[in-house]
LOLOMAR-536258 format. One record per residue (C-alpha): residue number from 1; residue in three letters; chain; x, y, z. Coordinates in nm, 3 decimals. Layout:
<r n="NUM" res="ala" chain="A" east="X" north="Y" up="Z"/>
...
//
This chain:
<r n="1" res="unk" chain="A" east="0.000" north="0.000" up="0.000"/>
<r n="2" res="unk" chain="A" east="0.142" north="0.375" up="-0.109"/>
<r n="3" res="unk" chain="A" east="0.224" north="0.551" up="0.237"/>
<r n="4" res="unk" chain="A" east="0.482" north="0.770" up="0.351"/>
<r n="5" res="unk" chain="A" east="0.551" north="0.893" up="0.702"/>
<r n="6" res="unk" chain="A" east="0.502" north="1.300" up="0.795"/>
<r n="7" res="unk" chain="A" east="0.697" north="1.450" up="1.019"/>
<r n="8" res="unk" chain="A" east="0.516" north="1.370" up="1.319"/>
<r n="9" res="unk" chain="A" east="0.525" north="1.012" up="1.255"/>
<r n="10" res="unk" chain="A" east="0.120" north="1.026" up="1.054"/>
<r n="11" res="unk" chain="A" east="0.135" north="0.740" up="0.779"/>
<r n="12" res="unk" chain="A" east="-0.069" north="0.917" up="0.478"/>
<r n="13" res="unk" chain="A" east="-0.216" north="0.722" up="0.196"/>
<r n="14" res="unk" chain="A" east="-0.155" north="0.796" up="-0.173"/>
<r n="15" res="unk" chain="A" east="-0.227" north="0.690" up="-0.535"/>
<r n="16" res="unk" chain="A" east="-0.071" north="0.760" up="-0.865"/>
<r n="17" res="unk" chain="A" east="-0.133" north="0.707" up="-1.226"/>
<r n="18" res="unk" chain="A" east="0.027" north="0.820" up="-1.557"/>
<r n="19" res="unk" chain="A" east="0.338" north="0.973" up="-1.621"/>
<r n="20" res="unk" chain="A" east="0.414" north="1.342" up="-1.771"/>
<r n="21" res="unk" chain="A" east="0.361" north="1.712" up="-1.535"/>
<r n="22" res="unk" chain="A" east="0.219" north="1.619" up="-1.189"/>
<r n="23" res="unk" chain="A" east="-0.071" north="1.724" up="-1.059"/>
<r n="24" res="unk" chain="A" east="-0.192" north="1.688" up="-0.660"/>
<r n="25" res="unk" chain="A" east="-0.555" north="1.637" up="-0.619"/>
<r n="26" res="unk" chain="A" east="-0.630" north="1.735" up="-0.223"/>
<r n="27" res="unk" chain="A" east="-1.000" north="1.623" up="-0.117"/>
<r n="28" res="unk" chain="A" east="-1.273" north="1.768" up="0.037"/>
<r n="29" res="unk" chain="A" east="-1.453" north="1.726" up="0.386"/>
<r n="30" res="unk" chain="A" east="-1.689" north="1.417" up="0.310"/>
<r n="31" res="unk" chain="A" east="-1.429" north="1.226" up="0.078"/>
<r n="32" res="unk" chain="A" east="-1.100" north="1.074" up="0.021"/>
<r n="33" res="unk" chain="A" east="-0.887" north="0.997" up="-0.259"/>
<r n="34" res="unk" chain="A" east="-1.157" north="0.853" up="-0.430"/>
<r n="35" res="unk" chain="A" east="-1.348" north="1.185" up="-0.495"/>
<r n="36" res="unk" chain="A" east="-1.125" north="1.204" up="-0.794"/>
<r n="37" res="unk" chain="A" east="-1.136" north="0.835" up="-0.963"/>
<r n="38" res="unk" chain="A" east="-1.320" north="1.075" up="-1.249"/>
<r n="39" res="unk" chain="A" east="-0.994" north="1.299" up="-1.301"/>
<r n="40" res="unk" chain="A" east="-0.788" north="1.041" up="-1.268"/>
<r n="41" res="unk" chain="A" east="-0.913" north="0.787" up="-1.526"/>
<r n="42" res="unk" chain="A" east="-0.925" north="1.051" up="-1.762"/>
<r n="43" res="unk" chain="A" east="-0.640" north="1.327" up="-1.716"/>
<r n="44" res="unk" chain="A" east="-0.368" north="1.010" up="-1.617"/>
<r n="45" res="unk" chain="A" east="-0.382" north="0.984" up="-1.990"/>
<r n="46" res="unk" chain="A" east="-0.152" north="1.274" up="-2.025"/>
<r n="47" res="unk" chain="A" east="-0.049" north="1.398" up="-1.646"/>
<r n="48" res="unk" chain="A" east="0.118" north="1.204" up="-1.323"/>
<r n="49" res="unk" chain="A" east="-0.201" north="1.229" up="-1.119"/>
<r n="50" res="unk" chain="A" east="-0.164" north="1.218" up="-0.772"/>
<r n="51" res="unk" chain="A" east="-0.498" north="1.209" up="-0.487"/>
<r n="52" res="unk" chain="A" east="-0.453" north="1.091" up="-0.160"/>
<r n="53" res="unk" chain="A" east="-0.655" north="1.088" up="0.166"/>
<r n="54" res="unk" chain="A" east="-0.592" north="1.340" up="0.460"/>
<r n="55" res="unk" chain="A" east="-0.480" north="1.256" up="0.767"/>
<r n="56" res="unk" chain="A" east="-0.788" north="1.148" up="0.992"/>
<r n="57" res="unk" chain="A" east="-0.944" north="0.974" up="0.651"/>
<r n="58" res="unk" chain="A" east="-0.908" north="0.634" up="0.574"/>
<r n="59" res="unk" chain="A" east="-0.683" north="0.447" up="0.452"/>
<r n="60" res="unk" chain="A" east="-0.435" north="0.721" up="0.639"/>
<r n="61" res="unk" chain="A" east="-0.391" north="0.717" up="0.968"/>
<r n="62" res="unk" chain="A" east="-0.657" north="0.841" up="1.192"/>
<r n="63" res="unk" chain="A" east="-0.479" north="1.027" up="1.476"/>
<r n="64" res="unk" chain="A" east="-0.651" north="1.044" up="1.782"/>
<r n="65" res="unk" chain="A" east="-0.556" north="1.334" up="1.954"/>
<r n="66" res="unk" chain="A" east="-0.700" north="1.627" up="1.823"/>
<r n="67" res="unk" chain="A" east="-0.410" north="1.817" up="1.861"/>
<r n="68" res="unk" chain="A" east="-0.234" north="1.605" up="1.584"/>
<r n="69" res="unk" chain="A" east="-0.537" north="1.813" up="1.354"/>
<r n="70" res="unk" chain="A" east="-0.541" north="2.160" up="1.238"/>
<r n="71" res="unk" chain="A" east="-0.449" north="2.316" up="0.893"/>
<r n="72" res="unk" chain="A" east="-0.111" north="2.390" up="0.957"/>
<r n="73" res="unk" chain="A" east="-0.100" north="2.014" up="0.961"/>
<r n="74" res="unk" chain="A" east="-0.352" north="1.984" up="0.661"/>
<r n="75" res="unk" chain="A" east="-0.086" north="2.209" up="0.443"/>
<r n="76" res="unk" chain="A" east="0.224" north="2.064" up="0.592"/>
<r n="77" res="unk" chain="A" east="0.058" north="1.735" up="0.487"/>
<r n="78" res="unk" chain="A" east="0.075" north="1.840" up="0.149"/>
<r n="79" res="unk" chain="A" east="0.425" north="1.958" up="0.133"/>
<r n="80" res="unk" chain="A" east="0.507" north="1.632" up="0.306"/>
<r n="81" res="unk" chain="A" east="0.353" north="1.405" up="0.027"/>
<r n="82" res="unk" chain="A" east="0.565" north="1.629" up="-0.282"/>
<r n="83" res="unk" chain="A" east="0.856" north="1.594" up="-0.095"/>
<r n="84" res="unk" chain="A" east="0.796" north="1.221" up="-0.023"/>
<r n="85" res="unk" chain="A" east="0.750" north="1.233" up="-0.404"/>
<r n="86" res="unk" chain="A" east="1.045" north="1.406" up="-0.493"/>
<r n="87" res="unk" chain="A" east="0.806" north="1.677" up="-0.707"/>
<r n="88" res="unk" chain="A" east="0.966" north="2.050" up="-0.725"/>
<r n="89" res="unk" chain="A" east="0.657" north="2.179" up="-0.870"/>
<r n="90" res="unk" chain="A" east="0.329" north="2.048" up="-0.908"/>
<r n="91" res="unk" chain="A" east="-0.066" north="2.152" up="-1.018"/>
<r n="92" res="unk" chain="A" east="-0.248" north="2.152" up="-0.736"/>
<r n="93" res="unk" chain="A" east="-0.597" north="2.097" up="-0.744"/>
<r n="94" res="unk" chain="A" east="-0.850" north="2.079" up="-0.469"/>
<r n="95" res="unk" chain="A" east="-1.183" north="2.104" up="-0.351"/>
<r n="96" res="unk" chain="A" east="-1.390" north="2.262" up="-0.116"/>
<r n="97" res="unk" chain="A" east="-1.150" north="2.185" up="0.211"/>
<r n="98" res="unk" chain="A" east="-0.915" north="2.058" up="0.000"/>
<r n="99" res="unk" chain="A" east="-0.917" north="2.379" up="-0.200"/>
<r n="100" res="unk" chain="A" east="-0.834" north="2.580" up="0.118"/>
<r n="101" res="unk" chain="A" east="-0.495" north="2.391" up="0.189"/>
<r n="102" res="unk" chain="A" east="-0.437" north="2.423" up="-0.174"/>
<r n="103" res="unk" chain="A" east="-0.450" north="2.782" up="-0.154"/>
<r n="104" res="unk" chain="A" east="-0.276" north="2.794" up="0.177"/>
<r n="105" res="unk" chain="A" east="-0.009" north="2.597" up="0.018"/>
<r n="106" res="unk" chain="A" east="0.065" north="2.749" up="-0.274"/>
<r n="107" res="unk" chain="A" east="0.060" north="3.070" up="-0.086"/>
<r n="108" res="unk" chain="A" east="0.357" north="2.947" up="0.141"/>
<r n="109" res="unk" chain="A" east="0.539" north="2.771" up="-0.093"/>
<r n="110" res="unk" chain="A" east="0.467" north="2.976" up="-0.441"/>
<r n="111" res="unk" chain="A" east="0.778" north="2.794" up="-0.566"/>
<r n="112" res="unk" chain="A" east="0.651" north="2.421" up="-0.570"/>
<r n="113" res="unk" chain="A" east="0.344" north="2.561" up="-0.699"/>
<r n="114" res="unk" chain="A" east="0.297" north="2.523" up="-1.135"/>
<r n="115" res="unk" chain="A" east="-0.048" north="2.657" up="-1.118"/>
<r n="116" res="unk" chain="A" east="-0.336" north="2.599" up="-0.818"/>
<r n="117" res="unk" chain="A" east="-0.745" north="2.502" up="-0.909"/>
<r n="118" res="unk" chain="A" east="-0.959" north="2.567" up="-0.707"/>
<r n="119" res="unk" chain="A" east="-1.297" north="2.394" up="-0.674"/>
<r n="120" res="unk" chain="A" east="-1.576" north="2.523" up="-0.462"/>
<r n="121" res="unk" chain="A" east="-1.392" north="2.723" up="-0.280"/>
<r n="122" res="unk" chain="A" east="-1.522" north="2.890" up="0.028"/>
<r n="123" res="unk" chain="A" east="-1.333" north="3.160" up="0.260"/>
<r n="124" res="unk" chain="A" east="-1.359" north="3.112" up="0.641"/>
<r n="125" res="unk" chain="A" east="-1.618" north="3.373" up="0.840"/>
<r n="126" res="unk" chain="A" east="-1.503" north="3.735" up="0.795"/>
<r n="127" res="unk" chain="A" east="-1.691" north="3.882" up="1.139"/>
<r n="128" res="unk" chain="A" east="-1.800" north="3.766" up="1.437"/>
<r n="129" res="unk" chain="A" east="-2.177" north="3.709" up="1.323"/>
<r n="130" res="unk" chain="A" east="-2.067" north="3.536" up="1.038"/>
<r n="131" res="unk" chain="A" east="-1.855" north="3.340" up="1.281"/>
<r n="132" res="unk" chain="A" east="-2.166" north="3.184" up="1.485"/>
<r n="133" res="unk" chain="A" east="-2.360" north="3.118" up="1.175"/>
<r n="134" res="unk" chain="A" east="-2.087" north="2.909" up="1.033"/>
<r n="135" res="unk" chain="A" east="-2.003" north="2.737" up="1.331"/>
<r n="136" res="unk" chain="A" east="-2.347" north="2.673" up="1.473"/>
<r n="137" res="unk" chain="A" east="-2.518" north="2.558" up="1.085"/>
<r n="138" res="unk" chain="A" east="-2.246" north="2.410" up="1.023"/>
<r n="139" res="unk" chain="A" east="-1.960" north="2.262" up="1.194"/>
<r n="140" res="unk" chain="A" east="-2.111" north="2.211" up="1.507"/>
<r n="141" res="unk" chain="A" east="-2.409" north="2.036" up="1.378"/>
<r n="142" res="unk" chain="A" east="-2.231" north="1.766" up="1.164"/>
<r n="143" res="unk" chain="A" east="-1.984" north="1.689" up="1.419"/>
<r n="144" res="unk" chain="A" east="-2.294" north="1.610" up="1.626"/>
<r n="145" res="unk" chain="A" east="-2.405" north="1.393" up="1.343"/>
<r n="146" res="unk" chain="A" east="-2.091" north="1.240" up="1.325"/>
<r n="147" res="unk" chain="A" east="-2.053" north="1.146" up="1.719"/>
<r n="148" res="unk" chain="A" east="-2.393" north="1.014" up="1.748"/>
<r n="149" res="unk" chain="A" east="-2.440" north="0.854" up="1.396"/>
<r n="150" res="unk" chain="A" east="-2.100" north="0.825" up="1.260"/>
<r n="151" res="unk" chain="A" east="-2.075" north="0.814" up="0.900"/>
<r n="152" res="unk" chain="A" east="-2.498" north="0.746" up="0.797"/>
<r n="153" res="unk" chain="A" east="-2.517" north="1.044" up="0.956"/>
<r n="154" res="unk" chain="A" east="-2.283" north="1.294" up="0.797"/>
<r n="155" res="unk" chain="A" east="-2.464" north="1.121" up="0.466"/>
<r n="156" res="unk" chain="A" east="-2.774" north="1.212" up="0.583"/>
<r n="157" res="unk" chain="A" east="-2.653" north="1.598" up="0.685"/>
<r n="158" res="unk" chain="A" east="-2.523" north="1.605" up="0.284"/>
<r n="159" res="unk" chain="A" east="-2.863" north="1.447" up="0.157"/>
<r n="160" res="unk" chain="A" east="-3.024" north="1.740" up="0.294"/>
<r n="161" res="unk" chain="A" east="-2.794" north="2.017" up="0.220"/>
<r n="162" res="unk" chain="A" east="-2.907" north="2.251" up="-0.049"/>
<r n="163" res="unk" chain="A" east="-2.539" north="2.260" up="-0.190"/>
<r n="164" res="unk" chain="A" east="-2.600" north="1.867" up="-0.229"/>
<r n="165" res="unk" chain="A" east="-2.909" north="1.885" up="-0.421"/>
<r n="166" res="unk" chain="A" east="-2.823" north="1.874" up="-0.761"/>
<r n="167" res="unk" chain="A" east="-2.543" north="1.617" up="-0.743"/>
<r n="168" res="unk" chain="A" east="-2.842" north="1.352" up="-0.594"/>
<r n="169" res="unk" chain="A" east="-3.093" north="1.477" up="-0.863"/>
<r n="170" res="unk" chain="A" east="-2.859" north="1.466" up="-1.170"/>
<r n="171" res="unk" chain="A" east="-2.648" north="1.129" up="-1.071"/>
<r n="172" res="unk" chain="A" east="-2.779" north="0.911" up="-0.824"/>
<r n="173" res="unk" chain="A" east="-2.538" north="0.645" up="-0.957"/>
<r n="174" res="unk" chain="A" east="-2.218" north="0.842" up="-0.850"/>
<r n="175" res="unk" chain="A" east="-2.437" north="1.017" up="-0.551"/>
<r n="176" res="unk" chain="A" east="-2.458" north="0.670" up="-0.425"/>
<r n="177" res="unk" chain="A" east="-2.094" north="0.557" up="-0.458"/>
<r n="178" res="unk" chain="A" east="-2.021" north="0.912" up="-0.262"/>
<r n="179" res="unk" chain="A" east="-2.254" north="0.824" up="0.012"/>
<r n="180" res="unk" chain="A" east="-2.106" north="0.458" up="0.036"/>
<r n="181" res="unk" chain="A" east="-1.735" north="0.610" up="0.064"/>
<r n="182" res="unk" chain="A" east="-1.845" north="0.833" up="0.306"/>
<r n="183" res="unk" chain="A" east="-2.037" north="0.584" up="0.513"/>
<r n="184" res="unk" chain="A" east="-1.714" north="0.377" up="0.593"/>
<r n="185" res="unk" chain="A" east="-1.514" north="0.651" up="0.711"/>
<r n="186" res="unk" chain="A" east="-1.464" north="0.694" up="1.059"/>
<r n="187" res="unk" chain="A" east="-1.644" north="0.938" up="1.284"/>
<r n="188" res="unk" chain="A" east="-1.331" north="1.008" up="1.523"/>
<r n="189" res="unk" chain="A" east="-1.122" north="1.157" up="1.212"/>
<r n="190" res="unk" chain="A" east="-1.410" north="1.352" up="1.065"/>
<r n="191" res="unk" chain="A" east="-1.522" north="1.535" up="1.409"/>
<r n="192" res="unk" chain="A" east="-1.116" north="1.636" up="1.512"/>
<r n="193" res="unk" chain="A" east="-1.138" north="1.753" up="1.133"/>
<r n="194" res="unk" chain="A" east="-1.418" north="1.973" up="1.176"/>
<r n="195" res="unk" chain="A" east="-1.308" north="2.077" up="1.582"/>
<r n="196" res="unk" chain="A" east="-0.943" north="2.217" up="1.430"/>
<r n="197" res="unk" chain="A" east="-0.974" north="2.314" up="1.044"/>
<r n="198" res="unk" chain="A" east="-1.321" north="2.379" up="1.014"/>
<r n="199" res="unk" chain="A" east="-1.370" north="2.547" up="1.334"/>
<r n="200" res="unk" chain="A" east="-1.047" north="2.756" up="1.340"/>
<r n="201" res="unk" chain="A" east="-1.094" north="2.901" up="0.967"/>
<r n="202" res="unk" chain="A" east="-0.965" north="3.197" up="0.898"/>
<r n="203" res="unk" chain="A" east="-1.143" north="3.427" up="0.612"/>
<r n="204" res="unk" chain="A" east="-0.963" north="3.464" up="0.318"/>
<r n="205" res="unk" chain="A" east="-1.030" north="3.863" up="0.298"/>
<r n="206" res="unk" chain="A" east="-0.786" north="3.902" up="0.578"/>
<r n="207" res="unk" chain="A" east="-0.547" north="3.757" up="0.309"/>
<r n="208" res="unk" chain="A" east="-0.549" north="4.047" up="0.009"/>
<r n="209" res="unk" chain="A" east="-0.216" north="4.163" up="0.040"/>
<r n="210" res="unk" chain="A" east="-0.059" north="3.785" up="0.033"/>
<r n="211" res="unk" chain="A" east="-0.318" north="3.728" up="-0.250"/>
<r n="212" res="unk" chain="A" east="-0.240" north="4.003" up="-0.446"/>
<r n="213" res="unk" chain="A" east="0.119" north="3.908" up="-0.510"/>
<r n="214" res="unk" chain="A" east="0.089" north="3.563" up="-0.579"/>
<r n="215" res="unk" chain="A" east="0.147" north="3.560" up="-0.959"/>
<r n="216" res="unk" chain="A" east="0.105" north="3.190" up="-1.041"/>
<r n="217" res="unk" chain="A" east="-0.198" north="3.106" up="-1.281"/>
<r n="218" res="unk" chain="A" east="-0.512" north="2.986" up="-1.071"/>
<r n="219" res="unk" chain="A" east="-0.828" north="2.836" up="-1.189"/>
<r n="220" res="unk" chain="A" east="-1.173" north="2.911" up="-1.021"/>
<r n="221" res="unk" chain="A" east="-1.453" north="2.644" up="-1.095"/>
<r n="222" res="unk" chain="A" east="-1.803" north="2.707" up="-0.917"/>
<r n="223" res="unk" chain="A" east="-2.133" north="2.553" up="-0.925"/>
<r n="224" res="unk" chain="A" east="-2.418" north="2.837" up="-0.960"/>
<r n="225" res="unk" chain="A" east="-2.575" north="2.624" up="-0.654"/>
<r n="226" res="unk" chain="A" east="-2.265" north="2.619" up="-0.404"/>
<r n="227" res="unk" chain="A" east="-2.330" north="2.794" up="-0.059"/>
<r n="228" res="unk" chain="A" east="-2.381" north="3.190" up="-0.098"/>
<r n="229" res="unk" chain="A" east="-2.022" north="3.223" up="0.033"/>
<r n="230" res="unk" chain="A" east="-1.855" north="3.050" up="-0.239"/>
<r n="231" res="unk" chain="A" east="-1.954" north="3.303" up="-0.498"/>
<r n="232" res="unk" chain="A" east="-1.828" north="3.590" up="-0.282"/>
<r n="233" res="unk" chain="A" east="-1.496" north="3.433" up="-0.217"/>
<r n="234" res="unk" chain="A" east="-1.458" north="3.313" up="-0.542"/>
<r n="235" res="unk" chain="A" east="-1.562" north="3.700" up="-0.688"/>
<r n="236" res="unk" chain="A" east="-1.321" north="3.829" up="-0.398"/>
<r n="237" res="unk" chain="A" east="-1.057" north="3.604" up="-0.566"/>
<r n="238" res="unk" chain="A" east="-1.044" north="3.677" up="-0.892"/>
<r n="239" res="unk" chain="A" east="-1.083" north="4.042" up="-0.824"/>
<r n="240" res="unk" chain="A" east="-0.790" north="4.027" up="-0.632"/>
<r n="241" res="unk" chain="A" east="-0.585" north="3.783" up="-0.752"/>
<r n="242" res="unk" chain="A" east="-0.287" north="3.899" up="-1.045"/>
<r n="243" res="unk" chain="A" east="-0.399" north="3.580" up="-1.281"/>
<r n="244" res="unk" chain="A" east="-0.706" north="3.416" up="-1.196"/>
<r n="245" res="unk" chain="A" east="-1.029" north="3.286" up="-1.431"/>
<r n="246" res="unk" chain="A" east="-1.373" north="3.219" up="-1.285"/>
<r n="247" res="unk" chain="A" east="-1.554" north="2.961" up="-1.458"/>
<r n="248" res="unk" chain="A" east="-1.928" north="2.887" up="-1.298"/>
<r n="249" res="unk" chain="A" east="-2.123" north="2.608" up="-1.412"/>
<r n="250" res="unk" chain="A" east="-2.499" north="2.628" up="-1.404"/>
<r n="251" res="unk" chain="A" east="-2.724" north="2.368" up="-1.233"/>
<r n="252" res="unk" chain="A" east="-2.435" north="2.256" up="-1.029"/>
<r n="253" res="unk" chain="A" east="-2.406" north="2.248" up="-0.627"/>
<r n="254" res="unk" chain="A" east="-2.011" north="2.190" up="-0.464"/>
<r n="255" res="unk" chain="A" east="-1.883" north="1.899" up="-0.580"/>
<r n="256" res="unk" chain="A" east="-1.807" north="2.006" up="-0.950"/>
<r n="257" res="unk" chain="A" east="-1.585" north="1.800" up="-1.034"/>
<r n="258" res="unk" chain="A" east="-1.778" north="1.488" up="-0.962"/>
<r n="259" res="unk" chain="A" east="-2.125" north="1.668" up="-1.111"/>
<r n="260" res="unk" chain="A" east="-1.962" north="1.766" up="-1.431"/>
<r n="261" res="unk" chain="A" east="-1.660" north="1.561" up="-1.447"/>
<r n="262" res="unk" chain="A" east="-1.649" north="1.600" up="-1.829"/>
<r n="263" res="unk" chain="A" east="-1.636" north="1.996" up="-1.844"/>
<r n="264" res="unk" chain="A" east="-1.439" north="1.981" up="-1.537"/>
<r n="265" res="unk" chain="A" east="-1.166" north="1.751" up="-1.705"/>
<r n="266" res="unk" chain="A" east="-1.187" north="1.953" up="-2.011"/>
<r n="267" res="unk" chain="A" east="-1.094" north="2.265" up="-1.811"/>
<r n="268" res="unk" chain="A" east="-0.849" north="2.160" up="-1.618"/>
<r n="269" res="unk" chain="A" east="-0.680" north="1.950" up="-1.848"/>
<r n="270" res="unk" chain="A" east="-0.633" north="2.338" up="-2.089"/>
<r n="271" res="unk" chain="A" east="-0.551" north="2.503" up="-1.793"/>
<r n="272" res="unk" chain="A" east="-0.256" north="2.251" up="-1.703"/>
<r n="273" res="unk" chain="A" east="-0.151" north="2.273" up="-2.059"/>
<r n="274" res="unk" chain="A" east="-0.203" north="1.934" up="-2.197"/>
<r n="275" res="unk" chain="A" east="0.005" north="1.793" up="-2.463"/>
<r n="276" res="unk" chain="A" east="-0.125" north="1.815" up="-2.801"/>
//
């Protein structure tokens, strides 16, 4: 089985497939490396395609300390895995959570960064209001979900989220391979996850200046049916960022790239500069 070791002794699993520039795939919340089988299959065709599952989702390690959580750790993670790799640069790609540490990362280490994507990203709460929304609607509720039900129950928080909606409606065949993932992950990772990175997010508008000098190429995909605050950070991010392009897709909620895998491959795969 693909591991490596970070530096605080976390063994983090990995997959890779096809040979040429290397791109990172970094997963959201309610997957794992599986949430991009659909990149993979296609874009390994013509890129080294990397995914691998954060710490605290299986098969890597699921730390039980909470303190062993956080995105300092999430980001570090992700530096660990290129190093592991031996990649000086890479495309890094994520989604929703994963699309923060992308960001994050690329933002601390602009030179291992070729270009970032960014899928469904969402900036942490920018005032104190905000703050108790997003923790209380939120965070708070799915971890209680996730203690009490384990993983049937942060299915059945996503089967009723608005932001969910279309990817049930338009593909129950892949909604149900989601839901299946997600039901044999472990509630322990998933609630330290959502205690430490979710609950400790910073907003993204206290980041301009950084943002505003970070010159590599970054690609914005949106679903017209994400969470309000996806738009605004995404429209906050390509305002401020020096080279950034907004695509939104209509009838789409968050998980784009699983939704519209096809347009999504199609975009990234330009973006990245595939061989003719």
């Amino acid at each position: 089985m693909p591991e490596f070791q970070t530096p605080d002794g976390i063994s983090i699993y990995y997959e890779e497939a096809g040979s040429g520039a290397p791109i990172v795939f970094v997963h959201e919340f309610g997957g794992d490396y599986r949430s991009w089988h659909l990149q993979v299959a296609e874009l390994s065709r013509s890129f080294r395609c990397i995914a691998y599952s954060a710490r605290g989702f299986l098969p890597s390690a699921v730390p039980q300390d909470r303190s062993q959580y956080g995105q300092s750790y999430s980001t570090s993670d992700l530096l660990a895995l290129m190093d592991h790799l031996g990649l000086d640069q890479a495309h890094v790609v994520g989604t929703s959570m994963g699309s923060f540490t992308s960001l994050d990362f690329a933002l601390n280490h602009p030179d291992r960064t070729t270009s970032v994507t960014l899928v469904g990203n969402s900036s942490g709460p920018r005032d104190d209001a905000e703050r108790t929304r997003y923790r209380q609607d939120w965070v708070s509720h799915e971890a209680k979900l996730r203690e009490e039900c384990g993983g049937n129950g942060a299915v059945a928080v996503l089967e009723e989220d608005p932001a969910y909606q279309s990817f049930q409606q338009n593909d129950p065949k892949n909604w149900a391979i989601y839901a299946e993932n997600l039901r044999g992950q472990p509630p322990e990772g998933a609630v330290h996850v959502l205690s430490t990175v979710h609950w400790n997010r910073r907003s993204l508008f206290e980041d301009q200046a950084r943002l505003k000098t970070f010159e590599k190429p970054v690609l914005l995909v949106t679903g017209n049916e994400d969470y309000y605050l996806v738009g605004e950070t995404n429209a906050f991010l390509q305002d401020t960022l020096p080279d950034a392009v907004w695509h939104r897709l209509p009838g789409t909620g968050h998980l784009v790239n699983i939704e519209r895998a096809a347009e999504f491959n199609r975009l990234l795969a330009e973006f990245a500069g595939e061989p003719e």
